[in-house]
N, C-alpha and C positions, 0 to 999 in steps of 0.2 A: 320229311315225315312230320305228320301232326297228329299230336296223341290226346283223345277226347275221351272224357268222364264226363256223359251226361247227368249223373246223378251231383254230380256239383254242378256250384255257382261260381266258384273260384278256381282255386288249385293250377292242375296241369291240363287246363281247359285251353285246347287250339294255341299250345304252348309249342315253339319249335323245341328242335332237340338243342342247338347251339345258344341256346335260352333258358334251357330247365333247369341245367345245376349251376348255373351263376345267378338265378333269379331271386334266390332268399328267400322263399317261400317253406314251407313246412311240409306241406303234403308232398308236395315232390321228391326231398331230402327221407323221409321217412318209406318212399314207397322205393324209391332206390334202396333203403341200406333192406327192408325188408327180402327186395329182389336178390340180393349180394347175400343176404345169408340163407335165402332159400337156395340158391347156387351152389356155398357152399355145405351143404350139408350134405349127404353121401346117402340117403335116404330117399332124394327126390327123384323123379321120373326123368332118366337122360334126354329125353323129346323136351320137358317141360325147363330142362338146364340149361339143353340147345338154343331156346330162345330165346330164356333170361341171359344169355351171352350174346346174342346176336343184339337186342336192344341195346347192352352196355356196349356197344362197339360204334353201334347208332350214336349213342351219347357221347363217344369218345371224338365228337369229332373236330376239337380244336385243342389247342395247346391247354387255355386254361382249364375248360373241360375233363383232359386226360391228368393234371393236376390235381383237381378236384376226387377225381375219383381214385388217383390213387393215396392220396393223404390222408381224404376224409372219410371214403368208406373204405380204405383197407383192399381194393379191388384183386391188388398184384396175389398178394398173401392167399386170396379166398381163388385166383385162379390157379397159384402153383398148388393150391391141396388137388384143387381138381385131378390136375397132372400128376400128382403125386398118387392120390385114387387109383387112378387108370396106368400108371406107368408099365404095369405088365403089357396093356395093348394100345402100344404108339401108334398103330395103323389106322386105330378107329377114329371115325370121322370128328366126335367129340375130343377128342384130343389134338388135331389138326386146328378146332377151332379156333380152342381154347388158346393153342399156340400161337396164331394169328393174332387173336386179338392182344394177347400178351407182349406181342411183337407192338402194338400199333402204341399200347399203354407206355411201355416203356422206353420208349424214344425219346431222347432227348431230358431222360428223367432220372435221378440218381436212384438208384435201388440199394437202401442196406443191407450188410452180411448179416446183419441181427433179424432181418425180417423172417417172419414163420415161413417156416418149405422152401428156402431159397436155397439151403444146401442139395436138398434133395432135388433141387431144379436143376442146378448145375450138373448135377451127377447123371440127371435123366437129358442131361442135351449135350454132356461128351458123350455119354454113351450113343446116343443114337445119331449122331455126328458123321460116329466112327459106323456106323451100319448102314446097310446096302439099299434101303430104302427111301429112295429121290422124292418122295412127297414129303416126307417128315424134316428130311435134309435141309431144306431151303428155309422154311419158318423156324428151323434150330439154330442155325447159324446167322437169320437176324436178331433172334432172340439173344444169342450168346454177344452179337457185336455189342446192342444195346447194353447190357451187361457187364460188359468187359470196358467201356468205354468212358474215360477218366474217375474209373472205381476203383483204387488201389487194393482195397480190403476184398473182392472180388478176385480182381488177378490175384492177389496173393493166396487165397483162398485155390485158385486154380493150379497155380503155380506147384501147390503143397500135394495136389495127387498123385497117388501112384501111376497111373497108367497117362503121366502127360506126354511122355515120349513118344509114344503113338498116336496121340492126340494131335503133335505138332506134326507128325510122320505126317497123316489124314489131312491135315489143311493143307501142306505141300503140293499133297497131291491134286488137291481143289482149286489148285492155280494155272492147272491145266481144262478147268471143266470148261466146254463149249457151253454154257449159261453165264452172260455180266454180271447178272444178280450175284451169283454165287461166289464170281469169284469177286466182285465187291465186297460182298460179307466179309469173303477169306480173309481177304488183304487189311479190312479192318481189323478184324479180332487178332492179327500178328502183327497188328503194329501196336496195337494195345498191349499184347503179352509182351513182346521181343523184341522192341524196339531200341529199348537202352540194354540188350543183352548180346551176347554173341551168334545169335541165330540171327537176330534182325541185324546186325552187323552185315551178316552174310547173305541175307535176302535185301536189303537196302544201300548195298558198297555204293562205289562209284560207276562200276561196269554195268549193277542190273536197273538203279536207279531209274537213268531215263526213258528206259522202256514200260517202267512201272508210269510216267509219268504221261507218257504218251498213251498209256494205257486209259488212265485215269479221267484223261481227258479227251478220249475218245468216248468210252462211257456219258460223259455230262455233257459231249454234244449229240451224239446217237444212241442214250440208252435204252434199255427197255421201257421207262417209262417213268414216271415223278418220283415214285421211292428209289428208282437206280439211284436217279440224279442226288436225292438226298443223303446216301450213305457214299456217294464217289465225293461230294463235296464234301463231308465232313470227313474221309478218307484222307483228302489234301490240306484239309485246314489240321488237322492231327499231324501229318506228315511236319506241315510248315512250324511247329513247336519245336523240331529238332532243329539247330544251327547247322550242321552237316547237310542237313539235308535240305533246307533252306536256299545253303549256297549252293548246291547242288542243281536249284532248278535256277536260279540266277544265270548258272551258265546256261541250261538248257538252248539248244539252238533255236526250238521251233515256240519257242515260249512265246515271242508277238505274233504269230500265226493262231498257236491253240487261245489265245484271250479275244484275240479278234472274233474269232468262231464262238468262245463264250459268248461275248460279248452280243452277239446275234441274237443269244434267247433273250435278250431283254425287249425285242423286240414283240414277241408276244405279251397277248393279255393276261396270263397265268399270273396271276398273285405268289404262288408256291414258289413255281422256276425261278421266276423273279426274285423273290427273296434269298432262295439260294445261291443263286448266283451273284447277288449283293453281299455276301454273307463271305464269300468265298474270295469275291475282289477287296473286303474291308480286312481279310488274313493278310490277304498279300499283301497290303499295304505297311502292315506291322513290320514287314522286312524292307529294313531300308534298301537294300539290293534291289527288290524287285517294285518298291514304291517309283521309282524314276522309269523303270522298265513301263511298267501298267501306265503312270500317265505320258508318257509317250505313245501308247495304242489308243488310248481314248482318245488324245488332243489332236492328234498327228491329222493332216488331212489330205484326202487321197490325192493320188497324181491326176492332173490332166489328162482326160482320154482322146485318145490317136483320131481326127476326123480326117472325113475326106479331102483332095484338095479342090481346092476351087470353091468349098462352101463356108459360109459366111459363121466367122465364131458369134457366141452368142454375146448380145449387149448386156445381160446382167452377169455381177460379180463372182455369183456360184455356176454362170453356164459352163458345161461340161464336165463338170464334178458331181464324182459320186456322194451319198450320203455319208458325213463322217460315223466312226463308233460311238462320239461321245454321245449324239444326240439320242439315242436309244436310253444314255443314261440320263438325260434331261427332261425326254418322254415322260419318267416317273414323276417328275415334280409336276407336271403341269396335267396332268390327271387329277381328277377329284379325290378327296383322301377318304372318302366314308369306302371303306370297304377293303382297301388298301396303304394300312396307315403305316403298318412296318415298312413295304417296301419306301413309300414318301420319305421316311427317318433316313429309311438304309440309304438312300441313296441321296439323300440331304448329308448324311455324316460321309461317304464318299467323297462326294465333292469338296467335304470340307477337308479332309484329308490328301486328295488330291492336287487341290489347291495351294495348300502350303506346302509345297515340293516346290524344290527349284527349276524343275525344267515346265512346269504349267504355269510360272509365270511370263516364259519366254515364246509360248505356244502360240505364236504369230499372229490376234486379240477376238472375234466376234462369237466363236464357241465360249470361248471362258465370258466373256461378257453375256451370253443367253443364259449361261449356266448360273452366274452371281444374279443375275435378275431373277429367274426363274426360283434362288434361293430366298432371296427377297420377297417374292411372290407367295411361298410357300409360310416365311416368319411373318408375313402380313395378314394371311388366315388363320394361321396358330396361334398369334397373337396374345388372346384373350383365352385360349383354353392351353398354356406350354407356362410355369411359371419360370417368371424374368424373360419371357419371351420377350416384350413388349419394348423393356429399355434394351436391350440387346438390339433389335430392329431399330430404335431410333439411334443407336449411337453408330451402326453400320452406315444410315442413311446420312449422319454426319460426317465421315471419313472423307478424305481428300481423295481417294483410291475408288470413289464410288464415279468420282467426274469421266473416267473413259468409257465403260462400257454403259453410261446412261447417255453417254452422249452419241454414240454410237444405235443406241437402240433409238434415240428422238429421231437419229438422219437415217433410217434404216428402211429400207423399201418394202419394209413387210407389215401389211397392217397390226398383226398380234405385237410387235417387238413398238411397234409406235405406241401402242394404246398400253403395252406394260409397262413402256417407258413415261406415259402421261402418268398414270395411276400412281407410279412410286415419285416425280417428280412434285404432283399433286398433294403426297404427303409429306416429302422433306421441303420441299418450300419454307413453311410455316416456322420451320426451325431457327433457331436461331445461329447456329454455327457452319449450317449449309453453306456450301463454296458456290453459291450463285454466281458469282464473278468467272470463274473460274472453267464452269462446266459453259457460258455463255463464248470465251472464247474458243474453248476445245470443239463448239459446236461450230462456232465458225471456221476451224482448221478444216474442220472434216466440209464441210460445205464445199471451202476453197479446192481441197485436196478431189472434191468430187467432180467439181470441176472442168480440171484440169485434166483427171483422166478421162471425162466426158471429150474433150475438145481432141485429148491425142485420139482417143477411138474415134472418132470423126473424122480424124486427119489420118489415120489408118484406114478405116474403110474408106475414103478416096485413093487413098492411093491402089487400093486392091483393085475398086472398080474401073482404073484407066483399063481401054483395051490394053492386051498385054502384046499385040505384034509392036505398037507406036512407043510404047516406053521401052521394049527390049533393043527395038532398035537404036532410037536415040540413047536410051544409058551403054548401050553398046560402041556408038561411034566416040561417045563422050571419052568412055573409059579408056578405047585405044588410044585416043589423041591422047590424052592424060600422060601413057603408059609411055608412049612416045617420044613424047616432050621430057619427062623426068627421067627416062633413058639418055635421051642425047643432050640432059643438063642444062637444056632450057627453063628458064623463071617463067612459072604463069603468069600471062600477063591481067589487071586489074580488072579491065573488062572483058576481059575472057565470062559469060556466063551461058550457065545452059541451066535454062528455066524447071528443065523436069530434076536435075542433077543437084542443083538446088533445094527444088521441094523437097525429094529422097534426103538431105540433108539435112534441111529443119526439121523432119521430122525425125531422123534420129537423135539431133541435138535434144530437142524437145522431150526424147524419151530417156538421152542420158540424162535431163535435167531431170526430170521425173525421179528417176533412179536414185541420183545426188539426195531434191527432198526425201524418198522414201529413205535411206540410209539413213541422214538425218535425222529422220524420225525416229526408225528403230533404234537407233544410238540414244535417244532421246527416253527411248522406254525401255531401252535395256538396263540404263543407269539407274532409271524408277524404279525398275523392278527389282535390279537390286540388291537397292536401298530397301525397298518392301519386303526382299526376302532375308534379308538381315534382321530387320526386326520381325519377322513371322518368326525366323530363326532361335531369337530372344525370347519370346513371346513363349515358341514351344519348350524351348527351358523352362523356363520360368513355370511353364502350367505342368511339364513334367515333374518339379524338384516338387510343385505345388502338391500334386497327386501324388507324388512317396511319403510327404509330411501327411497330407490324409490318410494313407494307406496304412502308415506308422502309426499315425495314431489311434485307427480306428481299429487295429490290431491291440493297441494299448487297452483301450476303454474294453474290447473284447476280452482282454484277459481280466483285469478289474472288475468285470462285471461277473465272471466267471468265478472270480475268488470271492466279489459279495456274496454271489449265490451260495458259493458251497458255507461262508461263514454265517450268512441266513440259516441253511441249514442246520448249523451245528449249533447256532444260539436257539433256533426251535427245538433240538433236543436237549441242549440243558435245558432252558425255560420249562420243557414240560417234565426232566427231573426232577427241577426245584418247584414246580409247582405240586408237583406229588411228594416231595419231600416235606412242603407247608401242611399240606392236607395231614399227614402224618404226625408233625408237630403240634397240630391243629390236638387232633384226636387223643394225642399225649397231655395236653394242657388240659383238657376236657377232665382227664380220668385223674389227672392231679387235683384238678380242684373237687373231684367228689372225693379222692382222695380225704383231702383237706375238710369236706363237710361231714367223714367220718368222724375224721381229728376233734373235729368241734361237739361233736357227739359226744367222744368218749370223755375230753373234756369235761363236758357238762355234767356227766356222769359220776365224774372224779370229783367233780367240785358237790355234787348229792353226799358221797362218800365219804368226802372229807366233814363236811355240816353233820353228817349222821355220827362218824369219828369225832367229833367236838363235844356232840352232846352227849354220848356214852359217856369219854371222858368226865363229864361236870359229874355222871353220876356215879355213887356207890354200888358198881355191878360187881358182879361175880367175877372170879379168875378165868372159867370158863370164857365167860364175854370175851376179857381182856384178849385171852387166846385164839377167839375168834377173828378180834381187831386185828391181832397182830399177823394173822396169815390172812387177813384181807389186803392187812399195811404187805405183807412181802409180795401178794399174788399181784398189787396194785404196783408195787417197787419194779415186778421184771414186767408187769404190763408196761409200765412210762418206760423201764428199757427198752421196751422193743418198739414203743412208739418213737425213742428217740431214735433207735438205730436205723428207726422206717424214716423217720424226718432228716437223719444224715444221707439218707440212700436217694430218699426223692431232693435234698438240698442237692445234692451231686447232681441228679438229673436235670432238676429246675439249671445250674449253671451248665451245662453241658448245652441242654437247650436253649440260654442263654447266648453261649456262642454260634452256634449253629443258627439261629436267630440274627445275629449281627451278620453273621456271612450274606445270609438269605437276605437283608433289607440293601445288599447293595446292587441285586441282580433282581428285585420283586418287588418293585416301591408299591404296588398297588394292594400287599397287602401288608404295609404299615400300621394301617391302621387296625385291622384285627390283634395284630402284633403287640402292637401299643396297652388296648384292651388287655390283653392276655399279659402283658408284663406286670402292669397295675393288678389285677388279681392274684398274681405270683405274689408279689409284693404284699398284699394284705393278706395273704397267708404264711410268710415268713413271719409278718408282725403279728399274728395270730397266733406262726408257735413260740417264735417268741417270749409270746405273755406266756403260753401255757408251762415252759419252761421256766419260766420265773414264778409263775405259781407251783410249778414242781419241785422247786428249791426251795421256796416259803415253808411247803408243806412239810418237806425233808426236816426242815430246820424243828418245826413243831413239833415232828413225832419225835426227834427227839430231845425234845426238852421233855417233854409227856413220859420218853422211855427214862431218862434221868430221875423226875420228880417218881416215877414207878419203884425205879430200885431204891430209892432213898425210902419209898414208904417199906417196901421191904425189907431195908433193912432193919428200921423201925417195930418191922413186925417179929423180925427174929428178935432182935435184942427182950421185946416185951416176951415172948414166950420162952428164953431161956429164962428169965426172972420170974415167972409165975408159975403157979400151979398148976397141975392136972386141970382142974375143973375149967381154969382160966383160961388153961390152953385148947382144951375143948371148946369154951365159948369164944377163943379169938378164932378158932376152925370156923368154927359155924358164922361167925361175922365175915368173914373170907369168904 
């Protein structure tokens, strides 16, 4: 499908679909999430929904694709409201879609318990599970496996309802349905639920196991079609997590039968099949039981077929044999990789796994040599786009272990195996630790050794071709006289010879000799291999202890990273206490220092008061005056009172924030310097009252020397007026 906007010049112009939402483009990303929430919205035209679903289905159509859409625009969430919408009528065609497509989304994709409407999805697909209705049935039960499938918080979630009794009653009985699919699903979703439980105890013992097995793998060679195959392989590879169950198929009888059969769909061109069935032999391998099982079906090579008698066997090494299994898995390597680049890996990481098993080192040599070449062939175009590819390849090309099967591919009667053997020989040359020496004699064993079986099949096919009446008679008279003679204990005598009885003879000699070398030889490469499989042996230790220390640690740095976060957290909400704490402080400092430029006021005020109080004093005023002063001096007395008590109240403050301050500059260096500013003003306002306090104690001091020299004149005045007269004392009245 190709999706045109002529009114653009860019965008989702003759854009494919498995190119639009990995493209990084804007317009595309923008007209999807628009589509998604016109979807979800419960207002829109169901025709006009229908299709917005159909497109996102279009668009779903590769892994990363279905990724995309469900992370980045929320897809799952906006389809279960859908379902949620509509859940009264499951039968409608919209709701069928919707399910489908949710089916398609959720494969192989983890679904959170926390996502919107995925309770309610659950609830709407036991329910309808459990109902009589076979079109809803089938996309409910792949929706639920997906679902169910390594989601704890899901099955637990399902686990916790009331009606699962019946729930598991219904799948039971779904393991009798005449549909694969169906009962694929089944057998998925209960081995996710019940597997480590007493039900799947009882559905998985040892009596019904094999038949589920034989089941299983009946299905992924004749199933309904590529999604069978997809959920019967991820059925087994689930299965194969259990240990019980494990060894369970170890014993299985017909286990080298149903992988052989596997093993046939690699023969096709499917990319899909193919993967899964790479997916499914790279389980197996995980079991050391069945790792020696599986490469003995790949490596193993079929028996010679029965021909007629009287015709002639064939002169090459492979006449009369069939194709072996492995080569279906070598097929993949030697396929171009654009287009097919998992299965290339999958079946690169097979081999490599294969390989290091002890019985594919013994697997009698020309498969495994196509197969380390073909691997070689593979690391020599990844090369440059695989990082560490490159010294990985030259250091293989140096190995002492590379000399048999490249020397075997240079003697090898098949043009591809000579020219793949030129090309990688072409490039280890140049090296410096290359075993030249080495692969030059192995080439010449094989030369010799080719030889020799060249000259016995020669000396075979003459003997086949004597007419057979002249040689059966003559090895017939021979063999009586023989029989005769060593009857009646007669010594053969010297020149006793019979020419055909003879040839018959060196040619068997010739072929026990044969035998001898070939024994030889494999003595020779059984001891290799070993020795090779001892240190492969090593090797996989070592990259195993290797891979728990990663695994350990990157578990470590996960939780460390997890406690910075949360301790990120919790210092960005102090930070932003204490920064609202400053701000506060701030606005406190503020209102002290007008505080303080009151202070300075009233101050100044006081010091008018007191100059005004000075120069009454010089003069001869009335008593009146004086009384006037004096309730000025008292109203001024409890005014500096209460200015002091203000000054004790804000000195309290100013040190309180003081502290508070010192806290704040060990967690907020960035605002020291306001700080700074603002202590310096404190400070000259301390010194400010300070003074004004010491001129308040000046002042104190004054008035009362002023009140002293007062009463002295006083008493001055009484003494004169008991000593005078009336008149006198009327006129000191009136001077007063």
């Amino acid at each position: 499908m190709t999706l045109r906007a002529p009114q653009y010049d860019g965008g989702i112009l003759c854009l494919k679909c498995d190119q639009l939402l990995s493209s990084g483009q804007i317009l595309p990303s923008e007209c999807v999430s628009g589509l998604v929430e016109l979807a979800g919205n419960p207002n829109t035209n169901p025709t006009l929904t229908s299709s917005i679903i159909s497109l996102l289905a279009q668009l779903a159509c590769d892994d990363n694709s279905r990724e995309i859409l469900h992370g980045s625009f929320n897809v799952t969430s906006t389809l279960a409201s859908i379902i949620h919408c509509h859940n009264a009528t499951p039968g409608e065609p919209l709701v069928l879609q919707v399910s489908l497509v949710l089916q398609k989304l959720t494969y192989n994709t983890r679904v959170f318990q926390s996502t919107n409407y995925i309770h309610e999805l659950i609830t709407f697909l036991v329910t309808n599970i459990q109902s009589h209705n076979d079109d809803i049935i089938m996309p409910c039960l792949g929706l639920m496996a997906n679902l169910c499938r390594d989601n704890h918080s899901v099955q637990s979630h399902i686990k916790s309802l009331d009606n699962v009794k019946p729930f598991y009653r219904t799948l039971i009985n779904f393991l009798a349905h005449n549909s694969l699919t169906v009962v694929v699903f089944t057998l998925s979703i209960l081995a996710s639920l019940t597997l480590n439980e007493k039900v799947g105890e009882k559905l998985f013992d040892a009596k019904n196991i094999h038949q589920t097995f034989q089941l299983v793998f009946n299905i992924i060679v004749n199933g309904d079609g590529t999604l069978t195959r997809k959920y019967s392989v991820d059925l087994l590879v689930d299965l194969l997590k259990n240990p019980k169950i494990a060894v369970y198929l170890t014993r299985y009888e017909h286990f080298s039968a149903c992988v052989s059969q596997v093993l046939g769909l690699l023969h096709s061109k499917d990319p899909d099949s193919a993967a899964k069935v790479l997916e499914l032999l790279l389980a197996m391998c995980s079991v050391s039981g069945l790792r020696s099982l599986l490469c003995e079906v790949v490596f193993r090579p079929a028996g010679p077929k029965l021909r007629a008698a009287g015709r002639r066997q064939g002169a090459g090494p492979d006449g009369g044999r069939k194709a072996e299994c492995g080569l279906a898995l070598v097929q993949w390597l030697s396929l171009p990789v654009e287009g097919a680049e998992s299965c290339s890996l999958q079946a690169l990481q097979l081999l490599n796994e294969l390989l290091e098993s002890c019985v594919c080192f013994c697997v009698f040599s020309q498969l495994y040599a196509e197969a380390l070449l073909r691997t070689l062939e593979l690391m020599s175009k990844l090369r440059q786009q695989v990082k560490d590819m490159e010294t990985s390849f030259y250091r293989m090309l140096q190995d002492q272990r590379i000399v048999t099967p490249l020397s075997l591919a240079l003697t090898s009667h098949h043009r591809e195996r000579v020219q793949t053997g030129l090309s990688l020989l072409f490039e280890a040359a140049p090296l410096p630790d290359f075993p030249s020496l080495v692969l030059g004699e192995s080439i010449a064993a094989n030369n010799a050794y080719r030889q020799r079986e060249a000259e016995l099949s020669v000396k075979r096919i003459a003997v086949q071709e004597v007419p057979p009446s002249s040689i059966l008679d003559s090895s017939n008279r021979s063999v009586h006289s023989l029989v005769e003679k060593i009857q009646n204990g007669l010594e053969l005598q010297e020149n006793v010879k019979d020419s055909h009885v003879s040839e018959i003879i060196d040619v068997y000699e010739q072929k026990l000799s044969a035998f001898v070398s070939k024994e030889s030889r494999l003595q020779d490469l059984l001891e290799a291999k070993a020795l090779a499989l001892s240190q492969a042996d090593r090797l996989i230790a070592q990259y195993r202890f290797q891979r728990a220390q990663a695994e350990a640690e990157a578990c470590k740095l996960g939780s460390l990273l997890k406690e910075a976060e949360r301790r990120r957290e919790d210092l960005q909400c102090e930070l932003s206490s204490q920064v609202l704490e400053v701000e506060r402080s701030r606005a406190d400092m503020e209102e002290l220092l007008q505080h303080n430029a009151r202070l300075q006021q009233d101050s100044e005020e006081h010091q008018a008061l007191k100059g005004a109080y000075n120069a009454l004093l010089n003069r001869s005023e009335s008593e009146r005056l004086l009384k006037e002063l004096q309730a000025a001096h008292i109203s001024l007395t409890k005014q500096n009172d209460t200015l002091r008590k203000s000054h004790e109240a804000e000195e309290e403050k100013v040190t309180e924030k003081d502290r508070e301050r010192k806290d704040l500059e060990e967690t907020v260096d960035v605002l020291r310097k306001e700080l700074n500013k603002t202590e310096q003003a404190r400070k000259d306002a301390r010194i400010k009252a300070s003074s004004l306090e010491l001129q308040k104690s000046q002042l104190e001091t004054k008035l009362k020397q002023k009140e002293d020299e007062l009463n002295k004149h006083s008493a001055m005045i009484s003494m004169i007026h008991s000593l005078s007269s009336g008149k006198m004392k009327s006129d000191v009245n009136l001077s007063l």
